[in-house]
ROSE-4610 file (N, C-alpha, C; in Angstrom, 1 decimal, always signed):
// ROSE-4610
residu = [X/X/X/X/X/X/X/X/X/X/X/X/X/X/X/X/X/X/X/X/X/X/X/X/X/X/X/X/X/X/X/X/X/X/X/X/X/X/X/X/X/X/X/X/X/X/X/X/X/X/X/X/X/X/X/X/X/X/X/X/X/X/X/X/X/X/X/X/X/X/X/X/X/X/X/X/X/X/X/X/X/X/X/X/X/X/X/X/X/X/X/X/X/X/X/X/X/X/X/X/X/X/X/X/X/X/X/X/X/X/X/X/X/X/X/X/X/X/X/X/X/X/X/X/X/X/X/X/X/X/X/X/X/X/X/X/X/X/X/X/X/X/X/X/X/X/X/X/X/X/X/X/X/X/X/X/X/X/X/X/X/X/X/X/X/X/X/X/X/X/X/X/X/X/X/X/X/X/X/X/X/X/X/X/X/X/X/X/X/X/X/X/X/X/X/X/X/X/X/X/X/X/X/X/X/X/X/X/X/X/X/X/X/X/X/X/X/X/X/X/X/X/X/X/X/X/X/X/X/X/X/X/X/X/X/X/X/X/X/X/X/X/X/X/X/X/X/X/X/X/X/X/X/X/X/X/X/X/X/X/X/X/X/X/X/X/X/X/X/X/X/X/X/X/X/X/X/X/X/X/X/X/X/X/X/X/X/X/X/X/X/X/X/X/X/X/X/X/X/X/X/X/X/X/X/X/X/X/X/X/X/X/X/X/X/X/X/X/X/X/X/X/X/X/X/X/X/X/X/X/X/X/X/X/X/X/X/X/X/X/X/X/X/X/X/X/X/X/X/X/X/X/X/X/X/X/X/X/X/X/X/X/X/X/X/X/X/X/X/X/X/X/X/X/X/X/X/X/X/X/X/X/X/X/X/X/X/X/X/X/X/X/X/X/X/X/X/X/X/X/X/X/X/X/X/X/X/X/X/X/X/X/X/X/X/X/X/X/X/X/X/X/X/X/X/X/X/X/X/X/X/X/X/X/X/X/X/X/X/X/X/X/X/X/X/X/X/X/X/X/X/X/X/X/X/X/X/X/X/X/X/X/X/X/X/X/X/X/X/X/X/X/X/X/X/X/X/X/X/X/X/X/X/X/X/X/X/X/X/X/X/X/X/X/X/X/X/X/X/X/X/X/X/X/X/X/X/X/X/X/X/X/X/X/X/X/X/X/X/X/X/X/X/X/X/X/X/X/X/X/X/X/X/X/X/X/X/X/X/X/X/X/X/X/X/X/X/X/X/X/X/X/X/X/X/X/X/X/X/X/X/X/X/X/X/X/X/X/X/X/X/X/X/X/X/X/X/X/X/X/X/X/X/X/X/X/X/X/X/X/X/X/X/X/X/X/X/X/X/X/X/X/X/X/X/X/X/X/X/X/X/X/X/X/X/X/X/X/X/X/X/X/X/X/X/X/X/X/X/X/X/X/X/X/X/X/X/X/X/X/X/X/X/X/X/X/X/X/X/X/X/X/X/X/X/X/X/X/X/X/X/X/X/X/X/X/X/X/X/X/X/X/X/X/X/X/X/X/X/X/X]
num = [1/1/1/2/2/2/3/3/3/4/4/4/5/5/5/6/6/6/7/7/7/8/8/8/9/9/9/10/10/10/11/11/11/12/12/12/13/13/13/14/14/14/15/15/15/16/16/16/17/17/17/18/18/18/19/19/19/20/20/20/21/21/21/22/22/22/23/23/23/24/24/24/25/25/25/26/26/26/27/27/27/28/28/28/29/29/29/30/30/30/31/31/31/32/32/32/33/33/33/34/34/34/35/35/35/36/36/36/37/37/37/38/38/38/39/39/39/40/40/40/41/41/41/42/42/42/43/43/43/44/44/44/45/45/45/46/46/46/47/47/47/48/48/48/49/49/49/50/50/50/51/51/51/52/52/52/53/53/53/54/54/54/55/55/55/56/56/56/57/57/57/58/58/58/59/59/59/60/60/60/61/61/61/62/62/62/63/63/63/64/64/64/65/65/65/66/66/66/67/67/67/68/68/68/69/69/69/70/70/70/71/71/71/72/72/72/73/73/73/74/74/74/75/75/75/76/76/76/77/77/77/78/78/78/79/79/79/80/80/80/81/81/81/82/82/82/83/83/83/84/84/84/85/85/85/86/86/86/87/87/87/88/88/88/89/89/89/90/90/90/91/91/91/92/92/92/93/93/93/94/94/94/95/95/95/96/96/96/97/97/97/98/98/98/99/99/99/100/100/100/101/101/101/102/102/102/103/103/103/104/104/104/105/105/105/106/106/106/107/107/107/108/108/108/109/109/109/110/110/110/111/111/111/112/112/112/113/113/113/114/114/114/115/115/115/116/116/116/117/117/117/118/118/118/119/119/119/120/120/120/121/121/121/122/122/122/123/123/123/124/124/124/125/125/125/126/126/126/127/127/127/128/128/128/129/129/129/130/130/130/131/131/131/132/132/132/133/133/133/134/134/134/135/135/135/136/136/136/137/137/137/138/138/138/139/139/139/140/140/140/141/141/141/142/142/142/143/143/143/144/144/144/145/145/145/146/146/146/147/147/147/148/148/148/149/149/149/150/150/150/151/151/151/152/152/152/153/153/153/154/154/154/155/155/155/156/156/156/157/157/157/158/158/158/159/159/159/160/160/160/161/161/161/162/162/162/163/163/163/164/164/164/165/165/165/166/166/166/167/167/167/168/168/168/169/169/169/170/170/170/171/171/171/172/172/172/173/173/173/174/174/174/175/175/175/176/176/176/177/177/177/178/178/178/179/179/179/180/180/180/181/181/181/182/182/182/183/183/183/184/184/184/185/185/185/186/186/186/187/187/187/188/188/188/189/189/189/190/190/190/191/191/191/192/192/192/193/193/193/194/194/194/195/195/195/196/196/196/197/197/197/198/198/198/199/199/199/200/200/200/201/201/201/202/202/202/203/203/203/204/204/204/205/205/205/206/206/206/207/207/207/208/208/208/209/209/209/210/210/210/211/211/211/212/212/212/213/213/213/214/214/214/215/215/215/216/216/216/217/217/217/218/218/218/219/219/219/220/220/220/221/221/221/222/222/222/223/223/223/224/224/224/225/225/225/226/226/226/227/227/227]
x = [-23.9/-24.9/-25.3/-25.1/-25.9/-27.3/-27.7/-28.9/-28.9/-30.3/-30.9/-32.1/-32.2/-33.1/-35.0/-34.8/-36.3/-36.1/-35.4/-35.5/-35.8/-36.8/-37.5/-37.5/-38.0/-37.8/-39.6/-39.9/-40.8/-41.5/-41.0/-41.5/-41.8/-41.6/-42.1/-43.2/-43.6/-44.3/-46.1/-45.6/-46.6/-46.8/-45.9/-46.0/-47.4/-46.7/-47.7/-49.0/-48.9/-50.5/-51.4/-50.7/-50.8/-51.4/-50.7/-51.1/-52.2/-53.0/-54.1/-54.0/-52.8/-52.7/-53.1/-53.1/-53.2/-51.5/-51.2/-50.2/-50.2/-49.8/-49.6/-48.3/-48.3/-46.2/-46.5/-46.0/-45.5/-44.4/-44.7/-43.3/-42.6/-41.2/-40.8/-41.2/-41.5/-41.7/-40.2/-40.5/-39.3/-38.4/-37.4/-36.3/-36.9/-36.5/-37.2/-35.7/-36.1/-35.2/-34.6/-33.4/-32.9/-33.9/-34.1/-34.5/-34.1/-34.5/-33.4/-33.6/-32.6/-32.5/-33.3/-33.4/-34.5/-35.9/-36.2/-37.6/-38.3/-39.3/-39.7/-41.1/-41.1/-42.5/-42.1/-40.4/-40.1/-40.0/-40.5/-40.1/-41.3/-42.3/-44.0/-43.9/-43.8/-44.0/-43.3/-42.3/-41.7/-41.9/-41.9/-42.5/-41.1/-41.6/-40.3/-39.4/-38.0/-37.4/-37.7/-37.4/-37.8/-37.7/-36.2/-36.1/-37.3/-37.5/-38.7/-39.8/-39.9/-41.6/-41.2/-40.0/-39.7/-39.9/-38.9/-38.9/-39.8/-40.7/-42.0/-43.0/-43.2/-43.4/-43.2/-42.3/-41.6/-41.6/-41.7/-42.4/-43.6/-44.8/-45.9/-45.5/-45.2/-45.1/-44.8/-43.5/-43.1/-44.1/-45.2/-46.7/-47.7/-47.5/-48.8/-49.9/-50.5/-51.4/-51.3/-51.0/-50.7/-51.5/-52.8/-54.1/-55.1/-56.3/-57.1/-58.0/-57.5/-58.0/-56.6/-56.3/-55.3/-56.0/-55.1/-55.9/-54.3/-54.5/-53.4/-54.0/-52.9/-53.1/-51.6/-51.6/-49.9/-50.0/-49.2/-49.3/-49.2/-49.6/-49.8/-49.2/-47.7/-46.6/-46.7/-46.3/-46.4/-45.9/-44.7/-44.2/-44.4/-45.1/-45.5/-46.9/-47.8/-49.1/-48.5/-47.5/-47.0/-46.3/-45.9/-45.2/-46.2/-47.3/-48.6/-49.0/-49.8/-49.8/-49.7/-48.0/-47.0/-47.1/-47.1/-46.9/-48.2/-49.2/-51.1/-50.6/-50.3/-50.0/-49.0/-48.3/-47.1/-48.0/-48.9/-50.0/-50.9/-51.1/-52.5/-53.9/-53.8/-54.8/-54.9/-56.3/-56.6/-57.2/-56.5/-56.8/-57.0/-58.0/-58.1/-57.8/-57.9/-57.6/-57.0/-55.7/-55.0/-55.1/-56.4/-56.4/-54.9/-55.5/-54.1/-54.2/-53.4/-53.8/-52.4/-52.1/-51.1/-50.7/-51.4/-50.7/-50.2/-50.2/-48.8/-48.0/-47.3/-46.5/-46.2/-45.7/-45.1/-45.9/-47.2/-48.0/-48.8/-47.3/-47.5/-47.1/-47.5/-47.3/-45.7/-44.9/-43.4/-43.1/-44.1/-43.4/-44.4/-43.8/-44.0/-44.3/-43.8/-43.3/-42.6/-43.4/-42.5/-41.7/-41.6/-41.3/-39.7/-39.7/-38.8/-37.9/-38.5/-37.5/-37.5/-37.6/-37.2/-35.9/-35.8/-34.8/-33.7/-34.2/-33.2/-32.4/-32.6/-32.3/-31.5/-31.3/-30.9/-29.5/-28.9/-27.2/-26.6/-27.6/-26.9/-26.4/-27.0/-26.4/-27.8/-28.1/-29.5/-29.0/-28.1/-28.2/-28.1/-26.7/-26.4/-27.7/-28.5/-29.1/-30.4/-30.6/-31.7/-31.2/-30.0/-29.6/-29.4/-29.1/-29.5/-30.6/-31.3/-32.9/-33.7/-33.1/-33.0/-32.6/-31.5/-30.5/-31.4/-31.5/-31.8/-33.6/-34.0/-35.7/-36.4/-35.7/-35.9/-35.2/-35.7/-35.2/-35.8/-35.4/-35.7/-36.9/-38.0/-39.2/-39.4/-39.3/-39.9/-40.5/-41.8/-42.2/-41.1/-41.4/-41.1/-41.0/-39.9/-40.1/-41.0/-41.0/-41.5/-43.2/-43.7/-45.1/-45.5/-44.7/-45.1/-44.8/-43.8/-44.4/-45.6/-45.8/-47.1/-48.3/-48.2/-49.2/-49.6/-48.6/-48.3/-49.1/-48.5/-48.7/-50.7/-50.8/-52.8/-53.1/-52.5/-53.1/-53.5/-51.8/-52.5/-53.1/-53.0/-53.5/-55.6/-56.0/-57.2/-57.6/-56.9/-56.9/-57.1/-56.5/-56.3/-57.6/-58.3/-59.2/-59.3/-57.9/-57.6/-57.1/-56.4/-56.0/-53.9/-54.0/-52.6/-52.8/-52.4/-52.1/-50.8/-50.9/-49.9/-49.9/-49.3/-49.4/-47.9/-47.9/-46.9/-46.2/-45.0/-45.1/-43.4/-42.3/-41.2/-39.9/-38.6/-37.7/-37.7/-38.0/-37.6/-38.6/-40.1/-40.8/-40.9/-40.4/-40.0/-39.0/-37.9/-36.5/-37.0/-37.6/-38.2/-39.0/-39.8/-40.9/-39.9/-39.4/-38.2/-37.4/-37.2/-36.1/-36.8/-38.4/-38.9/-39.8/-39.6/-40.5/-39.1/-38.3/-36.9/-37.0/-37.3/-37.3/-35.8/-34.8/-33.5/-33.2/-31.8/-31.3/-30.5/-30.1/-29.8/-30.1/-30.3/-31.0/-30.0/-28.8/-27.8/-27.9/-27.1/-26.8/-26.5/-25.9/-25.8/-26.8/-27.5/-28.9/-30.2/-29.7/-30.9/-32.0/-33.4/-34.2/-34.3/-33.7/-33.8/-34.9/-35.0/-36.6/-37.6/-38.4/-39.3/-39.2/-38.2/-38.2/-39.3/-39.4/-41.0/-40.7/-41.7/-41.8/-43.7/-43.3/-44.7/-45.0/-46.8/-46.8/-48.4/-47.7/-48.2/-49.5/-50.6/-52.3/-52.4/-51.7/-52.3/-53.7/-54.4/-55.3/-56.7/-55.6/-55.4/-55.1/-55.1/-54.7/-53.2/-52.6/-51.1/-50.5/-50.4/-48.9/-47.7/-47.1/-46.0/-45.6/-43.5/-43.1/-42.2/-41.4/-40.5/-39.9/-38.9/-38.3/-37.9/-38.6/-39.3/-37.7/-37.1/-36.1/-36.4/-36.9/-37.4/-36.1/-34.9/-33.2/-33.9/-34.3/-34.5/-33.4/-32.8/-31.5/-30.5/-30.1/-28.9/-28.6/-30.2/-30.1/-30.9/-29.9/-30.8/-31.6/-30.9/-31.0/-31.4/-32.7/-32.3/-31.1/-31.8/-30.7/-31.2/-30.0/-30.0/-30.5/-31.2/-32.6/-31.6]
y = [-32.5/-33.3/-34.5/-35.4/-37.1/-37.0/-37.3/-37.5/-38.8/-39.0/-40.7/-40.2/-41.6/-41.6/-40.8/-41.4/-40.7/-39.1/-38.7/-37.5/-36.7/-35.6/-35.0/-33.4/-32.6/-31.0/-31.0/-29.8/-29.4/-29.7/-29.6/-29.5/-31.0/-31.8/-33.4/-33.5/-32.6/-32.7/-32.0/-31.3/-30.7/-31.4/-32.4/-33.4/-35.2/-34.9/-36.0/-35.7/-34.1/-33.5/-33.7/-33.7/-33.4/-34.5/-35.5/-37.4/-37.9/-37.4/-37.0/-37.9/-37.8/-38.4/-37.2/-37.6/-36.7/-36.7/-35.7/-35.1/-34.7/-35.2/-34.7/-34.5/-33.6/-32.9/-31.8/-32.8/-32.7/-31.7/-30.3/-29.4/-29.5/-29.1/-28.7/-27.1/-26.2/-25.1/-24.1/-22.7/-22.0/-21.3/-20.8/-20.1/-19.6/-20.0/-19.1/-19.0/-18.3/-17.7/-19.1/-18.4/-20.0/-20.2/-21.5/-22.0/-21.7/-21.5/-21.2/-22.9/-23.3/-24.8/-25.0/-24.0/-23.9/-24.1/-23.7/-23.6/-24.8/-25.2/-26.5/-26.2/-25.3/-25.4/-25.6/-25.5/-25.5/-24.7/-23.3/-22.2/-21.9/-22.4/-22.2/-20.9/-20.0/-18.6/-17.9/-18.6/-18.1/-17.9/-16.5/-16.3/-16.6/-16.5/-16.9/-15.5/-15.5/-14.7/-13.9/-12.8/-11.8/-13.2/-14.0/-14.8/-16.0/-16.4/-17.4/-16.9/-15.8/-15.3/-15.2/-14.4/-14.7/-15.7/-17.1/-18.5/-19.0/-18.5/-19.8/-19.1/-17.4/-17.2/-17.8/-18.1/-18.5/-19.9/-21.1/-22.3/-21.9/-21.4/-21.0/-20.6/-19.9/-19.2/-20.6/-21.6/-22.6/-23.6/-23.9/-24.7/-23.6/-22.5/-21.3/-22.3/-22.4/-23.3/-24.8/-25.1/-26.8/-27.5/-26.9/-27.7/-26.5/-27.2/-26.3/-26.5/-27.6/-28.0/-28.2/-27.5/-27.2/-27.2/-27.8/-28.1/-27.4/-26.7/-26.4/-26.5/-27.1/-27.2/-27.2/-27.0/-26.6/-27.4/-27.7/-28.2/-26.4/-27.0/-25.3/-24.5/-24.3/-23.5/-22.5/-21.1/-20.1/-20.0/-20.8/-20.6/-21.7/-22.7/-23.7/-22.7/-22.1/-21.8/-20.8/-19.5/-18.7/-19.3/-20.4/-21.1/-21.1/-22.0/-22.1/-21.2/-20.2/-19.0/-17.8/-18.1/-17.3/-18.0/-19.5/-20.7/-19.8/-19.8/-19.9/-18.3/-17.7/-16.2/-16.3/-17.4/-17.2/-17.9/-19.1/-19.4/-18.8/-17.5/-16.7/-17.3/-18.1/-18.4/-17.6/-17.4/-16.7/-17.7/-17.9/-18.4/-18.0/-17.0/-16.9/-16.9/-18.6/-19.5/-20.4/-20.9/-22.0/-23.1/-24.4/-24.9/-26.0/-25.9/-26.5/-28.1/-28.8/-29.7/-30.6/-30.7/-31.0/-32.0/-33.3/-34.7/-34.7/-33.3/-33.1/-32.6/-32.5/-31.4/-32.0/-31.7/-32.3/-32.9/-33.6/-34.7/-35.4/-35.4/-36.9/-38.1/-39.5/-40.1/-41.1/-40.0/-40.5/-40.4/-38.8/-38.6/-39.1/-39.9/-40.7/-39.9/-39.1/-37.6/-36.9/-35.5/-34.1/-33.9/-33.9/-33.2/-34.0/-35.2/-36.3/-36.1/-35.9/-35.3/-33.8/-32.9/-31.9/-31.8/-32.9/-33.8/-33.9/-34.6/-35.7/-34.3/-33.4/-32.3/-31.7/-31.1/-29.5/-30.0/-31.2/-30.9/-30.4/-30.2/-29.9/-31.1/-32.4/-33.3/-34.0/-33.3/-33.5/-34.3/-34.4/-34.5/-36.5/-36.4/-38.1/-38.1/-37.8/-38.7/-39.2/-38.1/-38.7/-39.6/-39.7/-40.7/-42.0/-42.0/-42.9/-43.9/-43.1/-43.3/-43.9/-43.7/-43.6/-45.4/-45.4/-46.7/-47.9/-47.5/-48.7/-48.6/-47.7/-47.8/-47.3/-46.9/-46.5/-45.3/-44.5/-43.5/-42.6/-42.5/-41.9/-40.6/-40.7/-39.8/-40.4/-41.4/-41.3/-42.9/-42.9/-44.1/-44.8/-46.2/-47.2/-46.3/-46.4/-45.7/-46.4/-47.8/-48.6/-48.3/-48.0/-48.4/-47.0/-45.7/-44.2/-43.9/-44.5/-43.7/-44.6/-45.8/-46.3/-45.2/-45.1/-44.2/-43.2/-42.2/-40.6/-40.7/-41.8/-41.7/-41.9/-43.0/-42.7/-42.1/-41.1/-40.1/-38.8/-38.6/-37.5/-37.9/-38.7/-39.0/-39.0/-39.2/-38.9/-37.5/-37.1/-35.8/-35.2/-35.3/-35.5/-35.4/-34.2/-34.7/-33.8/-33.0/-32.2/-32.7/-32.5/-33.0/-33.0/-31.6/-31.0/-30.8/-31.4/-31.0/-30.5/-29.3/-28.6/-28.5/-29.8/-29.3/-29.5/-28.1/-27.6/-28.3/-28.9/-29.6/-29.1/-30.2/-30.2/-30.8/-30.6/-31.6/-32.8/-32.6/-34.2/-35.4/-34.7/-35.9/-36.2/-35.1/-35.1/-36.1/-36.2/-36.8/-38.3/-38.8/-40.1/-40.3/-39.7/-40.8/-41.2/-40.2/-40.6/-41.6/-42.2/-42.6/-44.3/-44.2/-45.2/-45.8/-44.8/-46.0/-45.7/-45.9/-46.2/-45.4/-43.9/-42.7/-42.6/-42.6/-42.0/-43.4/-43.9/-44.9/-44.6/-43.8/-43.4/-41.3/-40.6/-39.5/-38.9/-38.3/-37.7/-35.7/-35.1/-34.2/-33.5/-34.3/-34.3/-34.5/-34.5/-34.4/-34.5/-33.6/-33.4/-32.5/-32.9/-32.0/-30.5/-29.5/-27.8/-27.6/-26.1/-25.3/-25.7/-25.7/-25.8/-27.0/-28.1/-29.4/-30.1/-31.1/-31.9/-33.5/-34.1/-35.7/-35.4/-36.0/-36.3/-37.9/-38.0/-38.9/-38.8/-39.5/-39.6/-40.8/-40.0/-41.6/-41.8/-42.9/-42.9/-42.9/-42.9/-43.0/-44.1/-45.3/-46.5/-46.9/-46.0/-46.2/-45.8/-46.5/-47.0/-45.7/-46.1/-45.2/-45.0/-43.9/-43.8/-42.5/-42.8/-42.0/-41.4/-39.9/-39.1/-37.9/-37.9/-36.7/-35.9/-34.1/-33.2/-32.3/-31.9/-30.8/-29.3/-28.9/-26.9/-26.8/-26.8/-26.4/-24.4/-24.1/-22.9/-21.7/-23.0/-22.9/-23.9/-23.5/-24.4/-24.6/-23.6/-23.7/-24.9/-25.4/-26.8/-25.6/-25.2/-24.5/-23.2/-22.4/-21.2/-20.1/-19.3/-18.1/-17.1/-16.5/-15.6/-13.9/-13.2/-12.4/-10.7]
z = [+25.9/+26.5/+25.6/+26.2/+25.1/+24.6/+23.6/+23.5/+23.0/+23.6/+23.4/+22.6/+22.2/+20.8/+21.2/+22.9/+23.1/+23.4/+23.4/+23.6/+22.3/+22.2/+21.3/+21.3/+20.6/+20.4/+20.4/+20.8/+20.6/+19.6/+18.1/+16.7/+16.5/+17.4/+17.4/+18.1/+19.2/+19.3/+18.8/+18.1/+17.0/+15.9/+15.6/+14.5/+15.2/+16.6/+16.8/+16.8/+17.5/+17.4/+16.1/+15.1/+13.9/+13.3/+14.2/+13.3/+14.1/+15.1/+15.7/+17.3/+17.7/+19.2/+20.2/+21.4/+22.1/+22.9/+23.8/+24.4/+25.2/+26.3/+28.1/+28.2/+28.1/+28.5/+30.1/+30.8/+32.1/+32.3/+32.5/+32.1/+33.8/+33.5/+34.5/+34.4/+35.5/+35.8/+35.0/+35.4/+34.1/+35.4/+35.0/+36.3/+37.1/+38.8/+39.2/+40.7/+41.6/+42.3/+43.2/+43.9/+44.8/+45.9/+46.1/+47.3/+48.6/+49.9/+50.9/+51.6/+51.9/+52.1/+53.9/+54.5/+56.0/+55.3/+54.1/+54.0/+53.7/+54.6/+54.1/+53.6/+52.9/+51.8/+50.2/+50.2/+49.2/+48.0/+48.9/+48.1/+47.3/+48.1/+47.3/+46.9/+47.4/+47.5/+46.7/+45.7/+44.9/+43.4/+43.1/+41.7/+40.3/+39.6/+38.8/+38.4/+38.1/+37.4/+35.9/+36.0/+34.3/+33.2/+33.7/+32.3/+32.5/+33.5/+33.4/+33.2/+33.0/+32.1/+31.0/+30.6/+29.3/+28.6/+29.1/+28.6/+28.5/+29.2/+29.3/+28.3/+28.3/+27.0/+25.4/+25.4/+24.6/+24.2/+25.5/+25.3/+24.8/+25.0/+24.4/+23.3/+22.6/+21.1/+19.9/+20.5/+20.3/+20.0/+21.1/+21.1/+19.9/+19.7/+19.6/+18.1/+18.3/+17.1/+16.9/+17.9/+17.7/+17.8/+18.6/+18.7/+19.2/+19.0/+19.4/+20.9/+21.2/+22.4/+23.5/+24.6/+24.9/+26.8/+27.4/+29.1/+29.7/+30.4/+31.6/+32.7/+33.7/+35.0/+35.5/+37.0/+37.7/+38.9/+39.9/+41.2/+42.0/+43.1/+43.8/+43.8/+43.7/+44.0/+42.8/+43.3/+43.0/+41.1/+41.2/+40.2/+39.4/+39.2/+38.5/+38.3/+38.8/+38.4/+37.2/+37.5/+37.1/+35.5/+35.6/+34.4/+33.5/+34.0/+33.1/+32.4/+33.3/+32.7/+31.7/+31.6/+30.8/+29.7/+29.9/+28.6/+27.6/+28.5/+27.9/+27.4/+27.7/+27.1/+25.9/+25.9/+24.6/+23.5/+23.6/+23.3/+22.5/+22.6/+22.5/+23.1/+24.3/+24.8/+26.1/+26.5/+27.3/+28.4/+29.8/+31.1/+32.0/+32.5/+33.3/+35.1/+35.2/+36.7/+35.5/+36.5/+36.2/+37.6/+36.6/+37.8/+38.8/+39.5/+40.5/+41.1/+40.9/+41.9/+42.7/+43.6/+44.5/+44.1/+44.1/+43.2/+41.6/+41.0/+39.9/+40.7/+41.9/+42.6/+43.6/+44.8/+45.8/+46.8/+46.4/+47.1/+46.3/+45.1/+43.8/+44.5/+43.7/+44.3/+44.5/+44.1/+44.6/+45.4/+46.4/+47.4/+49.1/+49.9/+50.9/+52.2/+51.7/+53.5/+53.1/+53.2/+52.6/+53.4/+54.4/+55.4/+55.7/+55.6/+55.2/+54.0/+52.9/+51.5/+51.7/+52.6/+52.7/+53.7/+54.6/+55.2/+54.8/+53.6/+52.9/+51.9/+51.7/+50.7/+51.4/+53.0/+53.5/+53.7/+53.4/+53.2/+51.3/+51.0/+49.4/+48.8/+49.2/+48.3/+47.0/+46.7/+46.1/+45.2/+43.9/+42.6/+43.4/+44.1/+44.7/+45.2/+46.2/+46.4/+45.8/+44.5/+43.8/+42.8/+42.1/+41.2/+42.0/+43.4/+44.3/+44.2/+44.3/+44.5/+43.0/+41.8/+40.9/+40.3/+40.7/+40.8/+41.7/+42.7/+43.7/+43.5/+43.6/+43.3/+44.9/+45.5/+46.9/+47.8/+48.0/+49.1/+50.0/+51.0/+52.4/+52.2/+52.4/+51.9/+50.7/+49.8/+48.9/+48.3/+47.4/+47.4/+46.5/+46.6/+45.3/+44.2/+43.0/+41.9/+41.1/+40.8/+39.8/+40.3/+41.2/+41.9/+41.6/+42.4/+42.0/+41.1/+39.9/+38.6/+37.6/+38.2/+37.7/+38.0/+38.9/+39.4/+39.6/+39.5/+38.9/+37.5/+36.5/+35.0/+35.4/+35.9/+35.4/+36.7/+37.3/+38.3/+37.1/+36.5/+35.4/+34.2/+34.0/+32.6/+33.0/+34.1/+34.5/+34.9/+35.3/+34.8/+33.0/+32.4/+31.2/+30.1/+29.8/+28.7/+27.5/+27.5/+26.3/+25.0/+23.8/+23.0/+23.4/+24.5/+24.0/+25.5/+26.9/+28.2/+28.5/+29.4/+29.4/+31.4/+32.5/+33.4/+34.0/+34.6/+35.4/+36.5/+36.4/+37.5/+37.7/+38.3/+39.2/+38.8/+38.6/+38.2/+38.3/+40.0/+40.6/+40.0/+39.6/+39.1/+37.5/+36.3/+35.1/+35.0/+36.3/+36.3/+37.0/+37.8/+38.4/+37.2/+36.6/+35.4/+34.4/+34.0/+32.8/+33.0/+34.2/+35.0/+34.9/+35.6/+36.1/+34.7/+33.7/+32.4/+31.5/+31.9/+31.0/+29.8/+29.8/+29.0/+28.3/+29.9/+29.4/+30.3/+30.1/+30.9/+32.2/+31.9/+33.3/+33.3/+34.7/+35.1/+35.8/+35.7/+36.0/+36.0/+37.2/+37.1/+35.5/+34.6/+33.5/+32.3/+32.4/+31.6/+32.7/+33.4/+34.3/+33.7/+33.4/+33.1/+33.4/+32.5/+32.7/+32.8/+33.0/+32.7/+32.3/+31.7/+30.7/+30.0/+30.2/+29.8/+30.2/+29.4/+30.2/+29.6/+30.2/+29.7/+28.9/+27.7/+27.0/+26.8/+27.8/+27.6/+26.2/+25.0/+23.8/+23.9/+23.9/+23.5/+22.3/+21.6/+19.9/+20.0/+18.8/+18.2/+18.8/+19.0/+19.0/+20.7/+21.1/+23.1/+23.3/+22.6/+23.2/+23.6/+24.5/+25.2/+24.6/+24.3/+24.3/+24.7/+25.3/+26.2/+25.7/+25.6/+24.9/+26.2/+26.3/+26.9/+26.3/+26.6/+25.3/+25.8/+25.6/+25.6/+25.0/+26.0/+25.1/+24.7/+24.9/+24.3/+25.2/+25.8/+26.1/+27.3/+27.7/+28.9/+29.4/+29.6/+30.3/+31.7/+32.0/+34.0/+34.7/+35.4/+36.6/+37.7/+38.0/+39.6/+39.6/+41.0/+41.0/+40.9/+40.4/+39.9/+41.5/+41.8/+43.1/+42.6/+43.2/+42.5/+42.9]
């Protein structure tokens, strides 16, 4: 797989913690079972696989002491809360409620009509038609890329008042922000965001932004695994 210069390892980002920025790493959620392509909730109800408690364990252990101020949140679905969780347990932090909120998740603002991109998905041609969408900046259910990842980015970043944010979110929107603030140049089946990959968006000291695509290296799976 290529690596581009923004892409980063975990241990970078304990180095930025270190130089006193803050850190919003947007994870993708950890393995969790296949989707059935009738379901149009998207598989909320799905908890993750032995290896995705595992793994996401294991993302935590990888974070364990990196800061002392540490925010988790997930979008609704079962196994984005479930990711969190597991993370804050590999962590040695104790959470209770992992709070939730739908606009990190599938009524962020890329997406235009669920019910539309649940549409646009039930022939199995997902990977084309998001690099589609990707390329041209528009597709069927979904907003403007340039406009919804402006907006995604200070949706969560207002959220945002930890040193070290850890929220749970989805491929397709790790793969659109990366995509829409020129992370990676191009967003292919081929370095499509795995597991527990995330985008960190970095606040210097000083304000500025900056953007990195974080690779946990924890798997090599895009897709559910069959249970």
């Amino acid at each position: 797989m290529e690596r581009f210069d923004s892409e980063i390892d975990v241990d970078r980002v304990r180095e930025e913690l270190s130089r006193g920025s803050r850190v919003l790493l947007v994870v993708r959620h950890a393995e969790r079972p296949r989707i059935d392509n009738e379901d149009k909730t998207f598989g909320a109800h799905l908890p993750l696989t032995p290896a995705g408690e595992r793994m996401s364990e294991e993302f935590g252990r990888m974070l364990k002491g990196a800061s002392d101020d540490v925010q988790f949140m997930a979008s609704p679905l079962r196994r984005t809360v479930l990711t969190a969780r597991f993370i804050a347990r590999g962590m040695g932090i104790d959470v209770p409620v992992i709070p939730t909120d739908a606009a990190i998740g599938n009524s962020s603002a890329y997406i235009e009509d669920e019910l539309k991109v649940w549409e646009l998905f039930r022939d199995g041609r997902f990977f084309e038609k998001m690099v589609d969408y990707f390329e041209r900046g528009e597709q069927y259910g979904f907003n403007t890329l340039k406009e919804a990842t402006d907006a995604f980015e200070e949706y969560c970043l207002s959220l945002f008042t930890g040193k070290l944010g850890i929220f749970s979110s989805h491929d397709v929107y790790i793969a659109a922000f990366a995509k829409g603030r020129g992370i990676l140049p191009a967003v292919v089946r081929e370095n499509w965001p795995r597991f527990l990959d995330s985008i960190a968006i970095i606040v210097d000291p000083d304000g500025t932004r900056r953007y990195r695509f974080v690779r946990a290296g924890l798997t090599d799976g895009i897709c559910g695994v069959a249970t």
